[in-house]
MIVO-245086 format. One record per residue (C-alpha): residue in three letters; x negated, y negated, z negated. Coordinates in nm, 4 decimals. Each point is the difference from the previous one (the first is absolute). Example, Ala and Ser with C-alpha at 12.3 -4.5 7.8 and 13.67 -1.06 7.14 Angstrom:
! residues 2
[kevo ALA,[-1.2300,0.4500,-0.7800]]
[kevo SER,[-0.1370,-0.3440,0.0660]]
//
This chain:
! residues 401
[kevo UNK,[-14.5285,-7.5816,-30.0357]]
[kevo UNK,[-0.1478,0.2576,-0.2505]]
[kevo UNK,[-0.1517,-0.0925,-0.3234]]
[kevo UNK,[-0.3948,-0.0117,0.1640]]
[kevo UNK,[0.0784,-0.2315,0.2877]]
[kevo UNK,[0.1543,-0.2302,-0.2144]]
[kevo UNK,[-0.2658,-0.0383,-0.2046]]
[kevo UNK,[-0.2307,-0.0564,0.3009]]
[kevo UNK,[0.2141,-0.2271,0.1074]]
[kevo UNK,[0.0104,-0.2437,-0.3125]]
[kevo UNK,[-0.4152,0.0516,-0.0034]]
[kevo UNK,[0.0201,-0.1283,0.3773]]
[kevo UNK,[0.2032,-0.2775,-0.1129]]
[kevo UNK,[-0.1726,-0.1002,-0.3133]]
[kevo UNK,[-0.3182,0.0086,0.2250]]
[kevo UNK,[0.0915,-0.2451,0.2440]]
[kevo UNK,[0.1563,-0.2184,-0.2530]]
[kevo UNK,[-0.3261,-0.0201,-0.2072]]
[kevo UNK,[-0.1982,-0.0309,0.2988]]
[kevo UNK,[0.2521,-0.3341,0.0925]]
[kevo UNK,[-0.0542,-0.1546,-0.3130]]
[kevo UNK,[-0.3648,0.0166,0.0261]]
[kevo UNK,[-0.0536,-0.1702,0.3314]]
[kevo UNK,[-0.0540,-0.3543,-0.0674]]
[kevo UNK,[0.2784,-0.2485,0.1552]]
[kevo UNK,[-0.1697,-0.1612,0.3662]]
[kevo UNK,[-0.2525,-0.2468,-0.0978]]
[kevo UNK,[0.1464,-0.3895,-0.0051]]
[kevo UNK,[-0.0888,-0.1530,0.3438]]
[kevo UNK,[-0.0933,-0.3632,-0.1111]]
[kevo UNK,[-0.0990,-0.0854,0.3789]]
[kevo UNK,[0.2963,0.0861,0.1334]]
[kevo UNK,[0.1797,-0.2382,-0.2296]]
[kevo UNK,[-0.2620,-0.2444,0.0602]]
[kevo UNK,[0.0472,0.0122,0.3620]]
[kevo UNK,[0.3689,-0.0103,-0.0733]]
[kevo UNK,[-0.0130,-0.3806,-0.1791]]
[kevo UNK,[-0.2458,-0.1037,0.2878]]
[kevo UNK,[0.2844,0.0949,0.2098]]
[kevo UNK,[0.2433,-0.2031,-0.1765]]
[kevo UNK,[-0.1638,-0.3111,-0.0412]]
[kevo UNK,[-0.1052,-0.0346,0.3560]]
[kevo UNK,[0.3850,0.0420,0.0841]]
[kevo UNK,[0.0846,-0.2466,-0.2722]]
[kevo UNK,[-0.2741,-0.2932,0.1431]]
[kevo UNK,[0.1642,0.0714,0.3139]]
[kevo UNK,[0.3429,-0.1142,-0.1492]]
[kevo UNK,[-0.1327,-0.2696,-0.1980]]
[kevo UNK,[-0.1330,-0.1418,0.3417]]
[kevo UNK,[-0.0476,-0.2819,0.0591]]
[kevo UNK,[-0.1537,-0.0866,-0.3258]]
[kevo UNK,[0.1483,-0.2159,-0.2658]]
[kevo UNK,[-0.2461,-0.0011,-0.2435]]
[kevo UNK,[0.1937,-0.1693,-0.2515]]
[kevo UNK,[0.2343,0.3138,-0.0172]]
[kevo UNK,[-0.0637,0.3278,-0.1162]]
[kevo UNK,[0.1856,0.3640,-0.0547]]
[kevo UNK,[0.2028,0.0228,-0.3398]]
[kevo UNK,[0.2606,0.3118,0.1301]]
[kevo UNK,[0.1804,0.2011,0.2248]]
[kevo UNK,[0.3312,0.0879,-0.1625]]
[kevo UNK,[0.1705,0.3209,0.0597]]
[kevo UNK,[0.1570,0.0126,0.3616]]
[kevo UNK,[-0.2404,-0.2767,0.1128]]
[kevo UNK,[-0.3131,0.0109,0.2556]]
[kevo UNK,[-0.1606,-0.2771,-0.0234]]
[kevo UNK,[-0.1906,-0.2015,-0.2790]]
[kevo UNK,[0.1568,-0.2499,-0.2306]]
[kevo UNK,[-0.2244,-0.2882,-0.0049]]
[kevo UNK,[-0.0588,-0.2554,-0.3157]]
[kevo UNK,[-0.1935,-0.3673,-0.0001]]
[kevo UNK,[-0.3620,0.0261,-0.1346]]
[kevo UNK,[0.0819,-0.1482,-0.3246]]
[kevo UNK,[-0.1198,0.0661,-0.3439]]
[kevo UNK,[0.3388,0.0521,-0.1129]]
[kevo UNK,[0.0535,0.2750,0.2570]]
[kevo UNK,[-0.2532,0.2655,-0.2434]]
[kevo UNK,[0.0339,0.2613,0.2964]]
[kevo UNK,[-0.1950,-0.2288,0.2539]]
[kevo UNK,[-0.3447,0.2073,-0.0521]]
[kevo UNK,[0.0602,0.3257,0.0347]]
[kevo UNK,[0.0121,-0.0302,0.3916]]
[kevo UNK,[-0.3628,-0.1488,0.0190]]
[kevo UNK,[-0.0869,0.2629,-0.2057]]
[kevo UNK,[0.1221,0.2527,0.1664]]
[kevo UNK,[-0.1946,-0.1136,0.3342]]
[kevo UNK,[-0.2511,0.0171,-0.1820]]
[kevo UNK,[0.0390,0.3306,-0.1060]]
[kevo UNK,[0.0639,0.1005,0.3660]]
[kevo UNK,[-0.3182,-0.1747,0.0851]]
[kevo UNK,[-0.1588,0.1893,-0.2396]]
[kevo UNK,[0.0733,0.3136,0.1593]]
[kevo UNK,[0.0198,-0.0569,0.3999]]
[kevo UNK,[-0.2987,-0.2514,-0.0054]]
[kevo UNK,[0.2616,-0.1655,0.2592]]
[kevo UNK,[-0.1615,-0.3783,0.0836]]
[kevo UNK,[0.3841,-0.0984,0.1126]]
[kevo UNK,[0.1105,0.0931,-0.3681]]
[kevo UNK,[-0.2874,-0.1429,-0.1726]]
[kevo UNK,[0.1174,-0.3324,0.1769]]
[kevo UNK,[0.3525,0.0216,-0.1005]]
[kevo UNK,[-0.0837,0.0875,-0.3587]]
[kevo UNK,[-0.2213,-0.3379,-0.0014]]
[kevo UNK,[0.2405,-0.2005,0.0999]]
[kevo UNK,[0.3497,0.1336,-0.1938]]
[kevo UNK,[-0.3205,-0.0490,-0.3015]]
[kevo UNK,[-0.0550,-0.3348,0.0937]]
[kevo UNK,[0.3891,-0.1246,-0.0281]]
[kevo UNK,[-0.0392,0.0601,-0.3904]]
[kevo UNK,[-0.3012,-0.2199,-0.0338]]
[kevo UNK,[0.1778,-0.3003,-0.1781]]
[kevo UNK,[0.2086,0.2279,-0.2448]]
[kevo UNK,[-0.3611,-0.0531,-0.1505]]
[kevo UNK,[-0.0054,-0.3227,-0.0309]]
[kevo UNK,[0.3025,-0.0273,-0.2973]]
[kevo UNK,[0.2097,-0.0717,-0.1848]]
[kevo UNK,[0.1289,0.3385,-0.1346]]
[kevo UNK,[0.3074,0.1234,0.0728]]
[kevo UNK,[-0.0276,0.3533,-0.1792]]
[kevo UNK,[-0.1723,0.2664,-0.0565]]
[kevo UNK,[-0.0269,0.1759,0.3314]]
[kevo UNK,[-0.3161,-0.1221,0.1290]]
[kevo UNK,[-0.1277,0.2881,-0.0282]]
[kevo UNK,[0.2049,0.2058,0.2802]]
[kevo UNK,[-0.0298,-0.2970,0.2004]]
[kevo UNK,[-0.3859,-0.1091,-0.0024]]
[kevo UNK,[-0.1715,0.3420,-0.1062]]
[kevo UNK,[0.1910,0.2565,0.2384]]
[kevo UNK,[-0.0679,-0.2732,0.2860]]
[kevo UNK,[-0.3516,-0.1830,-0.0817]]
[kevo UNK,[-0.0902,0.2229,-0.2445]]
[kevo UNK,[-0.0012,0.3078,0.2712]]
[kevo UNK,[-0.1519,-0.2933,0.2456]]
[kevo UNK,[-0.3156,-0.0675,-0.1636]]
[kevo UNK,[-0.0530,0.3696,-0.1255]]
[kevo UNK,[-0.0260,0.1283,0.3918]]
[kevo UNK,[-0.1361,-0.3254,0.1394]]
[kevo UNK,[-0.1726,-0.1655,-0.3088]]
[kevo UNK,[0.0759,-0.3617,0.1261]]
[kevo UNK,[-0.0449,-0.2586,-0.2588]]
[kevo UNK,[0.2974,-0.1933,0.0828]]
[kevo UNK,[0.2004,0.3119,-0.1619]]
[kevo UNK,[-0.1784,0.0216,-0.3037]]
[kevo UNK,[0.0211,-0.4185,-0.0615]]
[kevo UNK,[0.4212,0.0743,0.0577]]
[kevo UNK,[0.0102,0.2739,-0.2534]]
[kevo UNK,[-0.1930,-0.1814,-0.2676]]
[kevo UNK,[0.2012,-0.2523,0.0485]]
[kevo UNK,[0.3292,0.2216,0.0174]]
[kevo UNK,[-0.1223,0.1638,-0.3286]]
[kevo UNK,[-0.0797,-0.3707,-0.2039]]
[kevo UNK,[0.4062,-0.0851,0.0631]]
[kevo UNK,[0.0921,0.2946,-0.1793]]
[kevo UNK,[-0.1670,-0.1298,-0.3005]]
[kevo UNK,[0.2584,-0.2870,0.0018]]
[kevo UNK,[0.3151,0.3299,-0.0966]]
[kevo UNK,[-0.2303,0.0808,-0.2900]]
[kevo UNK,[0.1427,-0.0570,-0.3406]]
[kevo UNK,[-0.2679,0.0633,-0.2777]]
[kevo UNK,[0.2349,0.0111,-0.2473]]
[kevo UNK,[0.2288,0.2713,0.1800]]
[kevo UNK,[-0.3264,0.1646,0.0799]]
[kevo UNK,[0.1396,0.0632,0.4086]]
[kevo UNK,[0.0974,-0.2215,0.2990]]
[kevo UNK,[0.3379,-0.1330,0.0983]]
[kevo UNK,[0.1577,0.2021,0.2728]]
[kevo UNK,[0.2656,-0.2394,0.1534]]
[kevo UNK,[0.0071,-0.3339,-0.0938]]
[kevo UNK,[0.3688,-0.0580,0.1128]]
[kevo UNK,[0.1437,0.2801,-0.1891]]
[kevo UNK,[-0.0733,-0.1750,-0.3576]]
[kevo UNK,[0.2834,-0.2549,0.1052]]
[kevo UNK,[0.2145,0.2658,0.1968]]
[kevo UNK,[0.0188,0.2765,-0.2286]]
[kevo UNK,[-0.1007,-0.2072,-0.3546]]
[kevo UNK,[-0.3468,0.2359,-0.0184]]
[kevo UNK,[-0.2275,-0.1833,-0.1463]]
[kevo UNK,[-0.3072,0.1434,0.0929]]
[kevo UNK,[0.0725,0.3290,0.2835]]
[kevo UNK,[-0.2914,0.2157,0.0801]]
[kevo UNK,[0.0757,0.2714,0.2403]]
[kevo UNK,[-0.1744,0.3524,0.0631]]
[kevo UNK,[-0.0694,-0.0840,0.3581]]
[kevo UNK,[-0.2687,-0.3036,-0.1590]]
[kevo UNK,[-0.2533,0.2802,-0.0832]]
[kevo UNK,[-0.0891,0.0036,0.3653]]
[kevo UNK,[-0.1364,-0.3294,-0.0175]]
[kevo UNK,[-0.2690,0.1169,-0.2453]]
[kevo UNK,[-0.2384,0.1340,0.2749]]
[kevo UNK,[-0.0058,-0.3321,0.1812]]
[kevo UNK,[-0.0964,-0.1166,-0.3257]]
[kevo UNK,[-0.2297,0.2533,-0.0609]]
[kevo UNK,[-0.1398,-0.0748,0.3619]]
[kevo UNK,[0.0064,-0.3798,-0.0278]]
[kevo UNK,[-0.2178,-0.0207,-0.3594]]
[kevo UNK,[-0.2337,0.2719,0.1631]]
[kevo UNK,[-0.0530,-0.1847,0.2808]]
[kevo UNK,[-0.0700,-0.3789,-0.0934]]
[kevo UNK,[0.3232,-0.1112,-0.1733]]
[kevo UNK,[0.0673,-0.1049,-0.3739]]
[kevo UNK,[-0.1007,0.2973,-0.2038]]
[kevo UNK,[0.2757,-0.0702,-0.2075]]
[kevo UNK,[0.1989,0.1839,0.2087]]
[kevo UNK,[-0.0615,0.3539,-0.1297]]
[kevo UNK,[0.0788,-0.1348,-0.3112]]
[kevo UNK,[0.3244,-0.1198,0.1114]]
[kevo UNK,[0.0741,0.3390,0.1952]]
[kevo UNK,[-0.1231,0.2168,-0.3027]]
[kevo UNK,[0.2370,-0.2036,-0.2317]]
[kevo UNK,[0.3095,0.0533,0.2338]]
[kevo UNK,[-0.0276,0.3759,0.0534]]
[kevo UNK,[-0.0497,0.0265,-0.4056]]
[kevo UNK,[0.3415,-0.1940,-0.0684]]
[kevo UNK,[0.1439,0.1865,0.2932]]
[kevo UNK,[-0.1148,0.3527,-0.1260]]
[kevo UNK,[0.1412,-0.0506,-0.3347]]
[kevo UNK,[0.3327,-0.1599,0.0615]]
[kevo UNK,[0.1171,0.0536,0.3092]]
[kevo UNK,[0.0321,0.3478,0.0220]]
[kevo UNK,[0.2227,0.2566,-0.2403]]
[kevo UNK,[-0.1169,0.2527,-0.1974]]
[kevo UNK,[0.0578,0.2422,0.2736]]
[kevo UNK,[-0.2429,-0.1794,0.2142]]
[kevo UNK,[0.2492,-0.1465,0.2516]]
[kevo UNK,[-0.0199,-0.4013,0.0771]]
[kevo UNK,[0.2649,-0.2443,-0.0205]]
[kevo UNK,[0.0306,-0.1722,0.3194]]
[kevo UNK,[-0.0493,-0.4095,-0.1800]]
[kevo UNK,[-0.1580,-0.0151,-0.3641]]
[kevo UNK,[0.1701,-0.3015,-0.1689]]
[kevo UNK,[-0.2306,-0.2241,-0.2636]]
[kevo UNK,[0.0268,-0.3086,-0.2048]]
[kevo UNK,[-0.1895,-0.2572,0.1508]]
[kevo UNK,[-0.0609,-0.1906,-0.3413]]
[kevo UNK,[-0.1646,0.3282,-0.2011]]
[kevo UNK,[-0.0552,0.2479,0.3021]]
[kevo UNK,[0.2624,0.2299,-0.2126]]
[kevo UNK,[0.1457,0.2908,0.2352]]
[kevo UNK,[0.3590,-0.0877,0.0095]]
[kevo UNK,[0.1466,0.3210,0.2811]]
[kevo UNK,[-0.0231,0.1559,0.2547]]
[kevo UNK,[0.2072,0.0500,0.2830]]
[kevo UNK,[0.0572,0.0529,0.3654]]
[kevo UNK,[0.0995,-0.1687,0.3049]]
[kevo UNK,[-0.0782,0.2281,0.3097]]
[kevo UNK,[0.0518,0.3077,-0.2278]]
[kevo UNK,[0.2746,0.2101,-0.0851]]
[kevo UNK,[0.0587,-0.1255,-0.3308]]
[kevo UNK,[-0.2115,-0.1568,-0.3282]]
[kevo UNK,[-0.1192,0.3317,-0.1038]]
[kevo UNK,[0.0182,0.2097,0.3640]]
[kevo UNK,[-0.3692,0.1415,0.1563]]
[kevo UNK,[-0.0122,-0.2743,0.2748]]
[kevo UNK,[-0.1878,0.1889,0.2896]]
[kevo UNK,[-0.2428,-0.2950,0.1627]]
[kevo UNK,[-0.0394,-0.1414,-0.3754]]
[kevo UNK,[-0.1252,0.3683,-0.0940]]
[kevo UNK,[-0.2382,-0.0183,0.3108]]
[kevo UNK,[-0.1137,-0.3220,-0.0485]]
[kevo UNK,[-0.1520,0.0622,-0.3824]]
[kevo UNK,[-0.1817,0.3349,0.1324]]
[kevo UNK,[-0.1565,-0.2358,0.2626]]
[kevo UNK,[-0.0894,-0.2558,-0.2101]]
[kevo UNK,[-0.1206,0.1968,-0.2811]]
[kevo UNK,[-0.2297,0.1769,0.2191]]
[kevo UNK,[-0.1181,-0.3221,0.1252]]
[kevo UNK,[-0.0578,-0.0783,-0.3678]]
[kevo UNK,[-0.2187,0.3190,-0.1163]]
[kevo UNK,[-0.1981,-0.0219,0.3417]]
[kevo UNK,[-0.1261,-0.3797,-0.0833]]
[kevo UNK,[-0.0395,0.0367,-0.3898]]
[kevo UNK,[-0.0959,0.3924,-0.0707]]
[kevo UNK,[0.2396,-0.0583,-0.3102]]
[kevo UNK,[0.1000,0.3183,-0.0866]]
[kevo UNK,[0.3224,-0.1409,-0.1508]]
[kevo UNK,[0.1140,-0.0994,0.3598]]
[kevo UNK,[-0.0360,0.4001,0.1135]]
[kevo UNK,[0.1378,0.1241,-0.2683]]
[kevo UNK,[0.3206,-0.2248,0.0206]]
[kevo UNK,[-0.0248,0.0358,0.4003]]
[kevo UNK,[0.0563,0.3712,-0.0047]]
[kevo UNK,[0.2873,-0.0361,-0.2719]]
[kevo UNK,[0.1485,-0.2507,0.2383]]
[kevo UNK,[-0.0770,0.2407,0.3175]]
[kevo UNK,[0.2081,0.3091,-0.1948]]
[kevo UNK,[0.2942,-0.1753,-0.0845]]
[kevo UNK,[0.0269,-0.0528,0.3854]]
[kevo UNK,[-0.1266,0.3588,0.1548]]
[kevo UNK,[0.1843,0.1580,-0.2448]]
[kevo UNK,[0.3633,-0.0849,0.1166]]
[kevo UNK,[-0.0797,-0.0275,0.3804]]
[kevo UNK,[0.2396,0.1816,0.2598]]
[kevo UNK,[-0.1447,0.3277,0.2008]]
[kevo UNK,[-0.1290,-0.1894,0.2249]]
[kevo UNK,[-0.2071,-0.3187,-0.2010]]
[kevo UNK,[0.1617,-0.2824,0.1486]]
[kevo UNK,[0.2454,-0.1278,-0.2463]]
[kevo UNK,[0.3178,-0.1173,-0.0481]]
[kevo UNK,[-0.0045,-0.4130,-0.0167]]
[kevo UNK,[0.0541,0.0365,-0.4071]]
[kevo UNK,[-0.0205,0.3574,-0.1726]]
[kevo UNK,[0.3013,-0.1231,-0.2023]]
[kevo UNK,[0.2415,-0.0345,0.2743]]
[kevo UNK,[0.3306,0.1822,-0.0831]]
[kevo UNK,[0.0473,0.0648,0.3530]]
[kevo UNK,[-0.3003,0.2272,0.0668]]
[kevo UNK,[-0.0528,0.2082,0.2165]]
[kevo UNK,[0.2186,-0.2420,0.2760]]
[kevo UNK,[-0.2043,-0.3166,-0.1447]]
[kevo UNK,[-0.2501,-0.1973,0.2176]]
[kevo UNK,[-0.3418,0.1110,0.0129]]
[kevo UNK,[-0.2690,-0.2479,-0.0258]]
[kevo UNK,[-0.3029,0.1001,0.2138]]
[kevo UNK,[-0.1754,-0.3116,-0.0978]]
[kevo UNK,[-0.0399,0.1556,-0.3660]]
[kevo UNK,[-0.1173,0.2989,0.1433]]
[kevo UNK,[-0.2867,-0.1279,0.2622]]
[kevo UNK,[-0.1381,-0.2839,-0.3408]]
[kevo UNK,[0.0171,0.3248,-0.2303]]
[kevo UNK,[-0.1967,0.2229,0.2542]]
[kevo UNK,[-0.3028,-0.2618,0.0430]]
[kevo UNK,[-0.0390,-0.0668,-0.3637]]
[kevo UNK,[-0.0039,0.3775,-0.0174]]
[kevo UNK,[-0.2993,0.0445,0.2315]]
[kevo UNK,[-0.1474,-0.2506,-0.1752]]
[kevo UNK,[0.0730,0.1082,-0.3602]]
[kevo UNK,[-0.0956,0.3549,0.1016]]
[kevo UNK,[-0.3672,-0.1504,0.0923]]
[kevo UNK,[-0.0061,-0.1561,-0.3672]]
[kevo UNK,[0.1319,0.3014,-0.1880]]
[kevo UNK,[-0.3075,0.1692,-0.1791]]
[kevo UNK,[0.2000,0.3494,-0.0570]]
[kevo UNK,[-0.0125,0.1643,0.3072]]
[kevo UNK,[0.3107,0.2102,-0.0288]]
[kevo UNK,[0.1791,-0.3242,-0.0415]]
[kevo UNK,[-0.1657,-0.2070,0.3128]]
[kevo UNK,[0.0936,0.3164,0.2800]]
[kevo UNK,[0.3956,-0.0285,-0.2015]]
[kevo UNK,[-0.0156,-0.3575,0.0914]]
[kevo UNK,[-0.1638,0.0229,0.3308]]
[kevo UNK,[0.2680,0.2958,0.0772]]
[kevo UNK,[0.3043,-0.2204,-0.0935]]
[kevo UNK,[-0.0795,-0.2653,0.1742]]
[kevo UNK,[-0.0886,0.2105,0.3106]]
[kevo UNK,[0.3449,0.1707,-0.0480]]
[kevo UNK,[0.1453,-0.3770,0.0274]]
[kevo UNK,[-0.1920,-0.0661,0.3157]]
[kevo UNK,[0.0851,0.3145,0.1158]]
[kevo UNK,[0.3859,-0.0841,-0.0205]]
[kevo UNK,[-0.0718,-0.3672,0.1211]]
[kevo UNK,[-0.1572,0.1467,0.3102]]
[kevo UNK,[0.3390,0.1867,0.1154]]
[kevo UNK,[0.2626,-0.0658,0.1968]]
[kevo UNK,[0.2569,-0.0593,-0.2655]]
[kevo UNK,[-0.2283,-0.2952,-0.1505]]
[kevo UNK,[-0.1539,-0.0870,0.3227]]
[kevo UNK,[0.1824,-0.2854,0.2330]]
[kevo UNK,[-0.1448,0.1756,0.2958]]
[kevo UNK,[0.1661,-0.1887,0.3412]]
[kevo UNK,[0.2707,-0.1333,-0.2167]]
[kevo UNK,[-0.1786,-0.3120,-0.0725]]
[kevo UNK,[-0.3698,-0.0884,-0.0141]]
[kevo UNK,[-0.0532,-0.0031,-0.3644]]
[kevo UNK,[-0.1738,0.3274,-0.1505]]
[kevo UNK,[0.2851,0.0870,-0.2951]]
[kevo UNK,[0.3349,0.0275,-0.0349]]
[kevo UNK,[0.2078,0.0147,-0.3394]]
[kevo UNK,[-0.1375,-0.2514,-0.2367]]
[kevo UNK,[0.2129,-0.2390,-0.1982]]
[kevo UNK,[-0.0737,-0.3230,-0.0521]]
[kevo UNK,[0.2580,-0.1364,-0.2541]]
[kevo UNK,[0.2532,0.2353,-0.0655]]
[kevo UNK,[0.2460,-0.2171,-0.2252]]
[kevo UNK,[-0.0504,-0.2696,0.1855]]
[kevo UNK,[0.0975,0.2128,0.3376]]
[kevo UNK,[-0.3047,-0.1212,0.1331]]
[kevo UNK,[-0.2282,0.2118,0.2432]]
[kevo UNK,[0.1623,0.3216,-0.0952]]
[kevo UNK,[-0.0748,0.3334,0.1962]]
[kevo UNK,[-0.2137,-0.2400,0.2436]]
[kevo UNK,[-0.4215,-0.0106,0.1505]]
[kevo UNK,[-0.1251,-0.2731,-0.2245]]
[kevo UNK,[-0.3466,-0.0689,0.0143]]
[kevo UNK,[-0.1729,0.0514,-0.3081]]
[kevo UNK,[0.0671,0.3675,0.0376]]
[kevo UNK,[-0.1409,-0.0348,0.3371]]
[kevo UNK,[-0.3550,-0.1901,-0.2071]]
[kevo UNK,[-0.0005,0.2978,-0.2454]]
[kevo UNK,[0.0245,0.2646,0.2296]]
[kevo UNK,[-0.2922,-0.1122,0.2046]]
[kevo UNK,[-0.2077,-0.0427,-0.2728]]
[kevo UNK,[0.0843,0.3249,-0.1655]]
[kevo UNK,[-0.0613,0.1722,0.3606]]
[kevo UNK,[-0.3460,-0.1529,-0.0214]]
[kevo UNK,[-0.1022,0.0606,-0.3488]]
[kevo UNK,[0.1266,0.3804,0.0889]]
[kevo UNK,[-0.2019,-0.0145,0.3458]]
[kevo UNK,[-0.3569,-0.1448,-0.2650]]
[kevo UNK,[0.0766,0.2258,-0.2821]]
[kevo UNK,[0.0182,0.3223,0.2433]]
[kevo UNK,[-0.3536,-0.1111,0.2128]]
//
């Protein structure tokens, strides 16, 4: 080839790899993932036929095809996430047979209202569930359960700590006197909800107070969270922090990670504090930052054994809604479309095959982890990641109309 044609022929190439990088990737198809969970939770109400309504969907471990069901129970902290994702479906398909399901998985829950406490999860069981109940069908039996939800959380709250217990049990299991763990800041939009909406107005107090002490001692300078925050009951003096479904004391826990962008969002949304952005989008970095190629990340960043670790698609699907969210709250522009374009990229990976259960099962993901170092619900469909996902899909689906 003389000298000339070369040249031509490097121009012709350069051309067409210019004119590749400009074309925009195929535009997200929210429906079609939509339609895809419709699909899946018709074919997992026809398994859970005939009804127990006192049993609901906690996991599908690796290998498995059907649903691993727990008792309605307040100690079981999973049990609203399948209401809520009916209700979710609902939302979408308008489907009168779903809307009738959700209502009545919602209805088990009812006397986890009524007390005593057992910890702090009240929030994913009575907001995903009754929370997503009265917002579609505005009953007033689902507001009275969520006020009433919301009041027994006042009973964790230590003033002088300045946050709520998380597990009562632990302080004589593990000697910690007072544990608060990252995954409490998603109770603070029931609270949020509950004070808006009738209930003591005390309760944004209380909710303010805990994401303060959380903010400034559970997390490291780096802006990672320890999985438990450990404080003296007596004096409310931070004592440590550690783990136990992390890696390690000091590791990046994935779902921890996830849930302080969620609830920090949540937090800046109800107050307009700029103090909860600015900390949010710290928080945010230190997780997009160290993410894998494609955005779903390993169950702790920290794992030695990366890149064979789990993944934990859970993290990934509660990261990408508070992302829409946060990217709606954002006043810098440049910085909303980053956050609306990482979580997209998330959804994006979530939507595939490799992510996607598919005919394998009838849950919607595959590969999150549950409790890694307790070899619990590792590499399985657990579903919370199914509850996030939805939501995401339909926070993407409002955002983009």
């Amino acid at each position: 080839m003389n000298k000339n044609k070369w040249k031509q022929c490097c121009i012709g190439i350069l051309g067409v790899c210019l004119l590749l990088s400009c074309q925009k990737s195929p535009a997200f198809d929210v429906d079609k993932s939509l339609d895809y969970c419709v699909t899946q939770v018709g074919r997992s109400l026809n398994q859970l036929k005939p009804y127990d309504y006192t049993r609901v969907p906690r996991n599908i471990l690796s290998g498995e095809q059907h649903w691993n069901l727990r008792p309605v129970a307040i100690e079981e902290w999973c049990a609203g996430f399948w209401p809520g994702v009916l209700w979710y479906t609902y939302e979408y398909a308008q489907d009168s047979a779903i809307l009738e399901q959700a209502r009545n998985y919602t209805n088990s829950l009812a006397s986890i209202a009524d007390g005593p406490v057992y910890d702090h999860d009240l929030g994913f069981l009575m907001f995903c569930s009754f929370g997503n109940g009265f917002r579609l069908t505005q009953d007033p039996a689902y507001k009275e359960v969520i006020i009433k939800s919301a009041h027994l959380l006042m009973d964790l709250y230590n003033p002088v700590v300045g946050t709520m217990l998380s597990w009562p049990r632990e302080v004589a299991n593990n000697g910690w006197p007072h544990n608060t763990i990252i995954d409490n800041m998603i109770n603070l939009e029931m609270m949020f909800w509950a004070a808006n909406h009738g209930g003591d107005p005390n309760l944004i107090e209380i909710a303010k107070n805990h994401a303060d002490k959380t903010m400034q001692y559970h997390f490291r300078p780096d802006h990672t969270c320890y999985h438990v925050a450990v404080y003296d009951t007596s004096n409310g003096r931070f004592i440590k922090g550690v783990t136990h479904q992390g890696y390690s004391d000091n590791s990046m826990w994935a779902r921890g990670q996830a849930w302080a962008i969620y609830g920090y969002t949540v937090m800046y949304r109800e107050t307009q504090d700029p103090k909860y952005l600015d900390f949010v989008q710290k928080v945010a970095k230190a997780y997009l930052d160290r993410l894998p190629e494609d955005y779903v990340p390993y169950w702790d960043f920290d794992d030695p054994l990366i890149p064979q670790a789990p993944r934990d698609a859970s993290a990934a699907a509660i990261t990408a809604s508070a992302l829409i969210e946060l990217s709606k709250l954002v006043p810098e522009q440049k910085q909303a479309k980053a956050y609306f374009e990482a979580a997209e990229r998330m959804l994006r990976s979530l939507s595939r095959g490799p992510y996607q259960s598919g005919t394998e099962n009838t849950s919607f993901l595959k590969h999150s982890t549950g409790h890694k170092p307790g070899a619990s619900e590792v590499d399985a469909s657990i579903i919370y990641a199914d509850y996030y996902y939805i939501e995401a899909l339909l926070r993407y689906r409002n955002a983009i109309q």
